[in-house]
C-alpha positions in Angstrom: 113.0 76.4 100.7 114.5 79.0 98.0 110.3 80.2 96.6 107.9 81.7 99.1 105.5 79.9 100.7 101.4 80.5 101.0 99.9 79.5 103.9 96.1 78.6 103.9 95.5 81.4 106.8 92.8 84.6 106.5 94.5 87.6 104.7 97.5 88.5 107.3 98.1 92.5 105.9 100.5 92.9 108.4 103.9 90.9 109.2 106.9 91.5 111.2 110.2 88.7 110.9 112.7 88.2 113.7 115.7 86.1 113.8 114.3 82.9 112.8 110.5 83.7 113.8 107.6 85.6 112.5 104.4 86.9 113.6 101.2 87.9 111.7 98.0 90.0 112.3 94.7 89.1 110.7 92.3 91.3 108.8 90.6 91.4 112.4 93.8 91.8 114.4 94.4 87.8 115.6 97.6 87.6 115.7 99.2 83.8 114.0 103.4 83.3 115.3 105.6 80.4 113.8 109.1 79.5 113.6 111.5 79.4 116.9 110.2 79.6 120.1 113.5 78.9 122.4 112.6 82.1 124.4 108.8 82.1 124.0 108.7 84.8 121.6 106.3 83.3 119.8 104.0 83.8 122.8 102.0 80.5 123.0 102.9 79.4 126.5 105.6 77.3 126.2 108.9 76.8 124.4 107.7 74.7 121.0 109.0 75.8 118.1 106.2 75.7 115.3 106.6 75.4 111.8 102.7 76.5 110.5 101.0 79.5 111.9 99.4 79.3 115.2 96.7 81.5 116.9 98.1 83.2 119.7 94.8 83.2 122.1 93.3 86.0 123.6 95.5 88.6 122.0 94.3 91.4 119.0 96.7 93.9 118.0 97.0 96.6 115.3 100.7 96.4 114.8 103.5 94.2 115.5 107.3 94.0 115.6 109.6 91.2 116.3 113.3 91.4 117.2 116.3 88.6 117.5 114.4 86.7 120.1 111.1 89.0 121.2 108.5 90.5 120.0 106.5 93.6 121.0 102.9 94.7 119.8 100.3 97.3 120.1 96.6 97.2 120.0 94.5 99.7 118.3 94.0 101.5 121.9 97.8 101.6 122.1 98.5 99.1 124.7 101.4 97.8 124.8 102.2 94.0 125.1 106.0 92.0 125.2 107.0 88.6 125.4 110.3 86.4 124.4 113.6 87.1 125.5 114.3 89.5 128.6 118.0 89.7 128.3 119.3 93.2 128.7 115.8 94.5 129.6 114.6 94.5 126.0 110.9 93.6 126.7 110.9 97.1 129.1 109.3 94.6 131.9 111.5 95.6 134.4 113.3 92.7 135.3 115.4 90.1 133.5 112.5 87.0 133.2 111.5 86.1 130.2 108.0 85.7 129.3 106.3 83.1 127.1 102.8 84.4 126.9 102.3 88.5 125.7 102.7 90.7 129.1 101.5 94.3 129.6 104.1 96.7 129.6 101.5 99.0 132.4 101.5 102.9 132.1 102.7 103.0 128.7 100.5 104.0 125.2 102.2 103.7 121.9 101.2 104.5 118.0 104.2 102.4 117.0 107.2 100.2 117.9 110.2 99.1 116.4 112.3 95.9 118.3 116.5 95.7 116.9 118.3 92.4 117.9 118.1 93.3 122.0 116.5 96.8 122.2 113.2 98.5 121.7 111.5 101.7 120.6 108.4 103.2 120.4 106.9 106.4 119.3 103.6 107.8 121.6 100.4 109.3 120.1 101.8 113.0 120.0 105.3 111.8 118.7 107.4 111.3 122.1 109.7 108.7 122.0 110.9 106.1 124.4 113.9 103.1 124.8 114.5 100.3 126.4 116.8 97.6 126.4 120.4 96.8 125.5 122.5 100.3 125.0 126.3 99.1 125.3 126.5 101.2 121.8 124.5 104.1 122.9 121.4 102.6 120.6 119.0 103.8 123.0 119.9 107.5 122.3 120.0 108.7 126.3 123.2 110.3 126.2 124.0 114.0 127.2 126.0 116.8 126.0 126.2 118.3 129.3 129.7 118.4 130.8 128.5 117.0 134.1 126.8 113.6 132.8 128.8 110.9 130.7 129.4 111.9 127.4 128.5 108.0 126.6 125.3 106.5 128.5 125.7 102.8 128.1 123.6 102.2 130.4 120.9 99.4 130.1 116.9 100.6 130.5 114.9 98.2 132.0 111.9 100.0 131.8 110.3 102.6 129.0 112.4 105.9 128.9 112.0 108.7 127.3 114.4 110.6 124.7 114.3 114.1 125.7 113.9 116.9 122.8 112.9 114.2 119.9 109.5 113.8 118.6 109.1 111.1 115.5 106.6 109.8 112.6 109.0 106.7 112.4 111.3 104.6 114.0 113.6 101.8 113.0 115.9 99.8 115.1 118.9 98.0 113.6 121.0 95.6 115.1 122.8 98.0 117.1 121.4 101.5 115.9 118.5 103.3 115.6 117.3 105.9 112.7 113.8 108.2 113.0 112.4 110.5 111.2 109.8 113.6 112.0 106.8 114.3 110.4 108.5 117.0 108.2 111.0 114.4 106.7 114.4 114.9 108.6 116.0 112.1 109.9 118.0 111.4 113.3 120.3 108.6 113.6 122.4 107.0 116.7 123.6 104.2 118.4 127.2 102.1 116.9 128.6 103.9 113.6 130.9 101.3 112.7 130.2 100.6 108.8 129.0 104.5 108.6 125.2 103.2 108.9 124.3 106.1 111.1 125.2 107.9 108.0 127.0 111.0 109.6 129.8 110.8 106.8 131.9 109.3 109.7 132.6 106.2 111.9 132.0 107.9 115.6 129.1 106.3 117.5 126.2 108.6 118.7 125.2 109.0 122.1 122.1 110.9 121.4 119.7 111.3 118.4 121.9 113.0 115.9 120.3 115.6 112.8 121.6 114.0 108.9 121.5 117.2 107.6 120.6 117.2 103.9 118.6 113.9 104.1 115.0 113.9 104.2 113.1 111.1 103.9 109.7 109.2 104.2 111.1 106.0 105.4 113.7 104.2 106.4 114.9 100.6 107.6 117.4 99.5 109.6 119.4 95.9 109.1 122.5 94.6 110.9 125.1 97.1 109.9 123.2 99.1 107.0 120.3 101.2 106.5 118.2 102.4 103.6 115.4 105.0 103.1 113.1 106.0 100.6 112.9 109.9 99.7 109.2 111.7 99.3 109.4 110.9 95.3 110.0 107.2 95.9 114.2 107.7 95.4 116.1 105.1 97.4 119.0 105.9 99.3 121.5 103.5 100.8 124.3 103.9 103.3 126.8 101.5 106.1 128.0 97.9 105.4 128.1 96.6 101.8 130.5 93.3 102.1 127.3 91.4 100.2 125.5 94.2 98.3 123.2 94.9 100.5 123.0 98.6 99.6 122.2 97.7 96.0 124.9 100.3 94.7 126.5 97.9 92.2 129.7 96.9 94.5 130.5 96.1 97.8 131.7 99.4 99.0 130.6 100.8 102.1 129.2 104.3 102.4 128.6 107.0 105.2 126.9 109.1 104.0 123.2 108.6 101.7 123.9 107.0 97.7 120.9 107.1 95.6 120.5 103.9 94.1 120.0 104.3 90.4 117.0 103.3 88.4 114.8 102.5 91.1 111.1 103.8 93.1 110.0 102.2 96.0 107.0 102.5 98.2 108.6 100.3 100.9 111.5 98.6 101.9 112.6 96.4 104.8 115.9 95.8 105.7 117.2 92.2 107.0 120.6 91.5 108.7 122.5 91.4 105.2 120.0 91.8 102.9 117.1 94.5 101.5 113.9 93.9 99.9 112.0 96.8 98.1 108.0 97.2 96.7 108.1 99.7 93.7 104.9 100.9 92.9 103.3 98.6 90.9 103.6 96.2 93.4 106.6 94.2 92.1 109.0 93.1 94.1 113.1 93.7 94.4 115.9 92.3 96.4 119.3 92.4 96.9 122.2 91.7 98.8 123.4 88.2 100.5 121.7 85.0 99.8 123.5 82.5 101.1 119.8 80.9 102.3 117.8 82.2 99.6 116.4 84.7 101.6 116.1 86.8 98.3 113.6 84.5 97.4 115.1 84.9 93.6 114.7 80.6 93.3 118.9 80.8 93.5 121.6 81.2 96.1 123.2 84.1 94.3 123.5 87.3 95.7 122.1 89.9 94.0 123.0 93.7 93.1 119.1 94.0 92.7 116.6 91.7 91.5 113.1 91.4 90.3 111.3 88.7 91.6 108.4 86.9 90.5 
């Protein structure tokens, strides 16, 4: 379909998309999944995939995020519960099984959680921060800069670890990166630097969380290759791979370091593989980048340099 959907569900404030699934909370914190369930990461048992919103029983959570194929949520005591796909470790479980129904990941408490396409992070209650998952591009941020340890820790986490010397506010994990930022506004960024989305000004991976100087922000999203975050005032910046616009910078340039896109305030954004979507603050609604699917949601297939939609 190329125009958004309403479903006949209670209010769902919250919502978190993965690949080709996506999961809900309710006002009250039920939590409704639909859309592919080849790994279970929909969390209903069993390997159906739905196409209308279904209850997940037994499960209330305060915030949700959903990766390539899995999905991780926390409940308003901070619990933290995984399910889907297990490859690489990403559902911090320990071992490599999948799981169909939400599983406890025991002894850790989270305020939030951010899930890229096959690695996880979450941010504790005083700001720690801890990985797991898929780090063949250093994504999970465990690297060293002592000479005795390797330079490059590629090594996979099967279990929650924590990033020494980083507290956060916010986390976002992109395909194969991962950008945070303090509760004073800087931002850190690491993992694979190969469109310049770490925005370093460079193309040199990251082993550990690295400091953007000159960058300070109040959010920030991650997609495939690109990233974008939104400055104190409501300024937008954009940076990494722009082969379909998806920076919003009027070409298809790619940038590594922040570009202000011109004329436009947002509240929030959200970054998807190849495309950005942006709230300003009245509430309308503006996207750009590919469409090939309509996943602008503009009622075309064209690709946008940025878009209003409604």
């Amino acid at each position: 379909m190329d125009i958004p959907l309403t479903f006949e569900l209670p209010i769902i404030p919250q919502i978190s998309c993965g690949h080709s699934h996506s999961i809900g909370i309710g006002s009250s914190g039920e939590v409704y999944a639909w859309g592919n369930n080849t790994n279970g990461q929909l969390g209903l048992g069993d390997l159906i995939n739905r196409n209308i919103p279904i209850l997940i029983p037994d499960l209330i959570l305060a915030q949700i995020s959903c990766g390539f194929s899995h999905s991780i949520g926390i409940t308003a005591s901070g619990e933290v519960y995984a399910w889907g796909s297990n490859v690489n470790s990403r559902l911090g479980l320990e071992n490599l099984l999948n799981r169909h129904i939400p599983s406890l990941i025991s002894g850790l408490v989270l305020a939030q959680v951010s899930c890229g396409h096959s690695h996880s992070i979450g941010i504790g209650s005083s700001g720690e921060v801890y990985a797991w998952g898929y780090n063949e591009n250093s994504q999970l941020g465990l690297g060293s800069l002592q000479p005795e340890r390797s330079v490059r820790d590629q090594i996979n986490r099967d279990i929650p670890t924590r990033i020494p010397d980083l507290t956060l506010a916010q986390i976002s994990c992109g395909t194969f990166h991962s950008i945070g930022i303090t509760s004073s506004g800087e931002v850190y960024a690491w993992g694979y630097n190969g469109s310049g989305q770490l925005c370093t000004g460079d193309r040199i991976n990251r082993n550990i969380p690295t400091l953007i100087p000159n960058l300070t922000l109040a959010q920030v999203s991650c997609g495939h290759f690109h990233s974008i975050g939104i400055g104190s005032l409501g300024e937008v910046y954009a940076w990494g791979r722009n082969i379909y616009g998806q920076l919003g910078v009027g070409d298809h340039i790619e940038r590594e370091i922040p570009t202000r896109i011109p004329n436009l305030t947002l509240v929030q954004v959200s970054c998807g593989p190849y495309h950005s979507i942006g709230i300003i603050p009245s509430g309308e609604v503006y996207a750009w980048g590919n469409n090939e699917r309509g996943q602008l949601g503009t009622g075309s297939l064209q690709p946008e340099r940025s878009v209003e939609i409604g």
